[in-house]
C-alpha positions in Angstrom: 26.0 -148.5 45.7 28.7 -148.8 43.5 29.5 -151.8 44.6 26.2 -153.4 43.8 26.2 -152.3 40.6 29.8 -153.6 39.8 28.3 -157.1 40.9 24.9 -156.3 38.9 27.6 -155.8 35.7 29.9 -158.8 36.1 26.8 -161.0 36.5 25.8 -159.8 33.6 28.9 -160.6 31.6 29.1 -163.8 33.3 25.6 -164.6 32.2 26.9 -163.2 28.4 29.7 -165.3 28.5 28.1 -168.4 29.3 25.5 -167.9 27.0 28.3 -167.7 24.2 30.1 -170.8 25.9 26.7 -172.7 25.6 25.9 -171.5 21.6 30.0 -172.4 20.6 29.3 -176.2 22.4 26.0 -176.6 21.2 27.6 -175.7 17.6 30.5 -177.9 17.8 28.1 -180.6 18.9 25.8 -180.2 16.4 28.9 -180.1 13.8 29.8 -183.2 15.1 26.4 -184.8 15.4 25.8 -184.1 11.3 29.5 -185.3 11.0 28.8 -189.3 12.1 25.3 -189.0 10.8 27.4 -188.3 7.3 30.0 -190.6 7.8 27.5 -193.0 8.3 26.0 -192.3 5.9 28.9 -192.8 3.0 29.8 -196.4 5.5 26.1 -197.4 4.1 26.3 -196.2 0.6 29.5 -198.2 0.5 28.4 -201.1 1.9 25.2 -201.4 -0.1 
């Protein structure tokens, strides 16, 4: 019993700590993403 419930609470912060891992990259990707789009952005302003 005990050790199903040490599996049922490690899953559980597995699952957690993906779910974190998977909100940082969608972030940092997001950042990024906005990033070029603004870069881009200035390259236009500049060359119009």
């Amino acid at each position: 019993m005990t050790m199903v419930k040490m599996m049922s609470s490690t899953s559980i912060h597995y699952v957690m700590l993906a779910g974190i891992l998977f909100i940082f990259s969608y972030r940092f990707y997001h950042e990024n993403v906005i990033m070029k789009e603004k870069k881009r952005g200035v390259k236009s302003v500049y060359q119009s």
